[in-house]
NUMITOR-98467 format. One line per field, with one value per residue (C-alpha): residue in three letters; x, y, z. Coordinates in steps of 0.5 Angstrom, whole numbers, plus 500, padded with zeros to 3 digits. Example, Ala and Ser with C-alpha at 12.3 -4.5 7.8 and 13.67 -1.06 7.14 Angstrom:
// NUMITOR-98467
resn [ALA|SER]
px [525|527]
py [491|498]
pz [516|514]
// end
This chain:
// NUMITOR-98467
resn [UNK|UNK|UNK|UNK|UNK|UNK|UNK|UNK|UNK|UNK|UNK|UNK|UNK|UNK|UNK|UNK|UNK|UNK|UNK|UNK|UNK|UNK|UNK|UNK|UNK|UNK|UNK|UNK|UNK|UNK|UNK|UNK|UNK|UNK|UNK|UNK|UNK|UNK|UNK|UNK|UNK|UNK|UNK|UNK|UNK|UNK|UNK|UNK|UNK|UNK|UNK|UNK|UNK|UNK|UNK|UNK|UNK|UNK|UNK|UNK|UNK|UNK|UNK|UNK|UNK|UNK|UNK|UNK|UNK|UNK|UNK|UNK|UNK|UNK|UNK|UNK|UNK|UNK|UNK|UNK|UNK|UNK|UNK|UNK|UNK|UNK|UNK|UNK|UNK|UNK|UNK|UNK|UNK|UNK|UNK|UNK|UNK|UNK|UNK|UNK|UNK|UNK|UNK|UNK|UNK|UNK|UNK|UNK|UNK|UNK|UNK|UNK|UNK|UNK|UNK|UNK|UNK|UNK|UNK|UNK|UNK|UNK|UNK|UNK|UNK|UNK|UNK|UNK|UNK|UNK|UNK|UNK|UNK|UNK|UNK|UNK|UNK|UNK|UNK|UNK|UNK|UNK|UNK|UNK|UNK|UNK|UNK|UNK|UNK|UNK|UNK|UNK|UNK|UNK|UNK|UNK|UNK|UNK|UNK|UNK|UNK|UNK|UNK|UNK|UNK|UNK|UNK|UNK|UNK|UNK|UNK|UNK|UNK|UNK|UNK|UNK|UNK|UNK|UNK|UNK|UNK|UNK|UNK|UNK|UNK|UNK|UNK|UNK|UNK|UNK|UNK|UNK|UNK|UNK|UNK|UNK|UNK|UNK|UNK|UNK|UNK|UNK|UNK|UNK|UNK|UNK|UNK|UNK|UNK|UNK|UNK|UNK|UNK|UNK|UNK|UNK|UNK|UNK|UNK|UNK|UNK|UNK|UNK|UNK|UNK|UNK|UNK|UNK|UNK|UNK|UNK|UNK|UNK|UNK|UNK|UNK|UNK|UNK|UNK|UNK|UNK|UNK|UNK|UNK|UNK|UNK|UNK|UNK|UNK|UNK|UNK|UNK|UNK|UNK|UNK|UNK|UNK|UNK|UNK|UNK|UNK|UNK|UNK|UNK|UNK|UNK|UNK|UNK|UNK|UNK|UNK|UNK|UNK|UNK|UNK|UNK|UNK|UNK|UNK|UNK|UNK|UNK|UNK|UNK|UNK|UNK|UNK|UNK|UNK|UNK|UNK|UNK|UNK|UNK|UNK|UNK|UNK|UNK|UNK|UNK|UNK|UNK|UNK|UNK|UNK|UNK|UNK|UNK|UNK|UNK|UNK|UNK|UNK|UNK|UNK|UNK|UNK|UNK|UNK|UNK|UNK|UNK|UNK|UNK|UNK|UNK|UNK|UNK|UNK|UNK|UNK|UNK|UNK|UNK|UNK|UNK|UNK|UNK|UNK|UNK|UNK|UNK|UNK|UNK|UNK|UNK|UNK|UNK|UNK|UNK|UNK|UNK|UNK|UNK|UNK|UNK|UNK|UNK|UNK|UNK|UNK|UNK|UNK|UNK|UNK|UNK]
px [500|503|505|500|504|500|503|503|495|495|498|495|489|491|496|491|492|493|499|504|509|509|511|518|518|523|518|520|517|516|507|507|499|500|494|498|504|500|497|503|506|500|495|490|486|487|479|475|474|478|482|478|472|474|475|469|465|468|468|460|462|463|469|470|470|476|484|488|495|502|500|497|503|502|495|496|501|496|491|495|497|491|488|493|494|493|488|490|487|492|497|504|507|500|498|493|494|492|490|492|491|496|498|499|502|509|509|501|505|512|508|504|510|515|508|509|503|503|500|496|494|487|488|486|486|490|485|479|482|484|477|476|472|468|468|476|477|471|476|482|480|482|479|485|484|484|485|484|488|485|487|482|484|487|495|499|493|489|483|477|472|465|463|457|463|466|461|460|467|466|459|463|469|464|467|474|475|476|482|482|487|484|490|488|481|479|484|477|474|469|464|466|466|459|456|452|453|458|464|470|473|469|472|467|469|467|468|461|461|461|467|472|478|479|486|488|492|494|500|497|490|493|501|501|506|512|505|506|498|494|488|484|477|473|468|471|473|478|480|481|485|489|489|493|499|500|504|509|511|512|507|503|507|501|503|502|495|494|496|492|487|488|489|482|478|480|479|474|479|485|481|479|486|488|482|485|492|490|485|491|496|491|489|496|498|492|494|502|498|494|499|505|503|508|505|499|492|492|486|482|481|481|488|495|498|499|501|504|508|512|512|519|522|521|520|526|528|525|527|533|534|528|534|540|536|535|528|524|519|518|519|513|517|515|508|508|509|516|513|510|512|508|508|506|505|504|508|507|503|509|514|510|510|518|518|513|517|523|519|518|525|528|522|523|530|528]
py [500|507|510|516|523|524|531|534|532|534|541|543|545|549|553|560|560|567|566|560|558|551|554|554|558|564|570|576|583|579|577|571|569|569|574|579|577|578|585|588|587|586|591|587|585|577|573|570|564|558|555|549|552|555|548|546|551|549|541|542|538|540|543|537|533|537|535|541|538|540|539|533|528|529|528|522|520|521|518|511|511|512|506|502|504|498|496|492|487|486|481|484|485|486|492|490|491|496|496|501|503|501|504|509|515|512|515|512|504|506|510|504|499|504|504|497|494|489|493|490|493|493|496|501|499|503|500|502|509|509|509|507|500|498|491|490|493|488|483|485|486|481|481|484|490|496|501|503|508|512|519|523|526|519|520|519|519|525|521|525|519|523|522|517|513|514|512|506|503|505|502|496|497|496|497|499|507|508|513|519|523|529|534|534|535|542|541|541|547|552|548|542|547|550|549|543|539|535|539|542|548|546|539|532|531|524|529|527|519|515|512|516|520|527|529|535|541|549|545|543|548|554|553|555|549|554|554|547|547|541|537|531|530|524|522|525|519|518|525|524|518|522|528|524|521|528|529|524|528|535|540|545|552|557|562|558|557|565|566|561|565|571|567|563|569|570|564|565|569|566|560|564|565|559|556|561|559|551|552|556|551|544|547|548|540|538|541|538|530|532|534|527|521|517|520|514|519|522|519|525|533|538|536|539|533|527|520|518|512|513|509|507|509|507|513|512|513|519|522|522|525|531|531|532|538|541|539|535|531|525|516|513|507|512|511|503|504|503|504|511|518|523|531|536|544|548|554|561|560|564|558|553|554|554|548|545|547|544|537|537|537|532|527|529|526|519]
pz [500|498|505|507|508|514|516|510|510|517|516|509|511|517|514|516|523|525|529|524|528|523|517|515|509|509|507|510|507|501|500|501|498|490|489|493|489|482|485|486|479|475|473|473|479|480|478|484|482|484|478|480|479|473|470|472|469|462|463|467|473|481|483|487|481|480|482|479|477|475|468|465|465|473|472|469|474|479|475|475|481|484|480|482|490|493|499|505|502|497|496|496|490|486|482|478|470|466|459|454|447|440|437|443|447|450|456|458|456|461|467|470|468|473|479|478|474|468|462|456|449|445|438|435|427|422|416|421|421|428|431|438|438|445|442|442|449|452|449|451|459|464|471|474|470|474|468|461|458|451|449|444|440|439|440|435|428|431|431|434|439|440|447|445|443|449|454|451|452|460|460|456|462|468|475|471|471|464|463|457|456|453|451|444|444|444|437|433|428|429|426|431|437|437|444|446|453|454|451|454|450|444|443|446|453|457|463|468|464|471|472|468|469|464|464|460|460|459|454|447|445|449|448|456|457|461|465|468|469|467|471|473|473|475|481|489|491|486|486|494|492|487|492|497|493|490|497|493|487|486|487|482|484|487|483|476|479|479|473|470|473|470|464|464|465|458|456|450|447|448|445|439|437|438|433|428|427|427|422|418|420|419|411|410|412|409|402|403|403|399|394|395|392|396|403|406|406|412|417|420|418|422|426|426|426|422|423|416|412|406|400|399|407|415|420|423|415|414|421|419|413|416|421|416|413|419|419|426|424|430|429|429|434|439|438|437|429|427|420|421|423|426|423|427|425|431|430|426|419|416|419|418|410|411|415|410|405|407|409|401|399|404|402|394|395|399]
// end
């Protein structure tokens, strides 16, 4: 069982005592209260609501659904671990398993493998374009299963998963959470992202859906990554859990969770330019596939990501010819596909065209 921290626990939530002789934080004449901090450097007054609240509004929860995080890989982490946080009853040495998409995000393989678990994969099938399939899930699932881990949008293909879809692989996983991480969701147009139940930041969200996790971020949509702001949301018990052995990595900085703040008052805003540019940028790649035969057709719109093969090279092939140019493009082996690579187009237009552009040239001379 993972061992509880039980001062911090104990001290946490008296730390607005009147007279603090427990805490051991040099402040002198600094402010020591993040607001009080942003007041005095910032023009503009620190919003009420709680970051928690904020992110509950958007995902149409209650804030103690809510778990803020030091970004979502620290969500995830908190996620697993809560998943596979044995009772008293447990046997020593189990963790459980947990099941993972193929082709799939590195990291959501290698995290659950480091706390211990065994980890099993369902697949996700190229020639099906990606799409997450309950039947497969409900076959690949044991009854030590503590966890199933997908992504939406899916990680490494950009495949969009509605939020029906989505329900039906937790009612197909039963008592077994099912774990989406949702940093890529709000990567959808406008004509996706009109309002309507069961979205968060114009993308589906299977936020709410009983026994889900939602993890996501400020990183991708909103490019807030020096942030280090991400979040969990499921049902309380399981976010207490997560709560609990938070204590065990490092924290979200209160000051990031000011700024996030500010930050979120604006969010339609931000999220507007956001939109912009991956419209400008997801025509720009759309128009680069279109026009290579030697490239695989691309497997969703809307994305500024592609996971790719070449008709005469490996990824790790093309990699490295990109990589002798000058040019950054991502093996697919990282994503259980040596054959595949992934291209993404995030930066400014103008770069964007140049880097494409340069991408042409390296594969016209495969």
């Amino acid at each position: 069982m993972t061992a509880r921290i039980e001062y911090i626990e104990w001290i946490e939530p008296r730390l607005d005592q009147t007279h603090d002789l427990g805490s051991s934080d040099l402040a002198g004449s600094w402010p020591t209260d993040p607001d009080a901090i942003l007041a005095r450097y910032s023009p503009d007054k620190v919003p009420e609501p709680t970051v928690a609240e904020f992110i509950a509004r958007e995902y149409g929860v209650d804030p103690e659904r809510v778990l803020v995080t030091a970004g979502a890989s620290h969500a995830n982490f908190l996620a697993f671990a809560a998943a596979l946080d044995p009772d008293e009853s447990t046997p020593p040495g189990e963790r459980g398993r947990v099941l993972v998409e193929w082709p799939g995000y590195e990291p959501l393989v290698r995290t659950p493998e480091q706390l211990g678990a065994v980890v099993d994969r369902f697949h996700r099938l190229p020639d099906r374009a990606y799409q997450l399939d309950p039947g497969r899930v409900r076959a690949a699932l044991t009854d030590r299963t503590s966890l199933v881990v997908t992504t939406n949008r899916h990680n490494p293909s950009g495949k969009l998963t509605d939020r029906e879809t989505l329900a039906d692989v937790a009612e197909v996983a039963g008592d077994t959470r099912l774990l989406v991480d949702e940093v890529y969701e709000p990567f959808v147009d406008r004509t996706q992202s009109a309002d309507g139940s069961g979205r968060a930041f114009g993308g589906p969200t299977a936020a709410g859906i009983e026994n889900v996790v939602v993890t996501g971020s400020m990183t991708k949509f909103f490019g807030l990554g020096a942030l280090g702001l991400g979040w969990l949301i499921a049902d309380p018990e399981f976010v207490d859990r997560a709560r609990r052995l938070r204590y065990h990595v490092p924290a979200v900085a209160e000051t990031s969770r000011a700024l996030a703040r500010q930050i979120l008052a604006d969010v339609d805003s931000l999220a507007c330019d956001a939109r912009a540019l991956l419209e400008r940028n997801t025509e720009l790649l759309d128009a680069f596939c279109a026009a290579r035969t030697d490239l695989s057709d691309p497997v969703d719109a809307n994305v500024t990501f592609r996971f790719l093969t070449h008709d005469r090279a490996d990824g790790d092939e093309v990699a490295a010819a990109a990589e002798s140019e000058g040019v950054l493009v991502v093996p697919g082996r990282f994503f259980d596909e040596p054959d595949h690579f992934r291209v993404s187009v995030s930066g400014p237009v103008t770069a964007t065209k140049s880097a494409l552009d340069a991408f042409g040239d390296v594969l016209d001379g495969l």
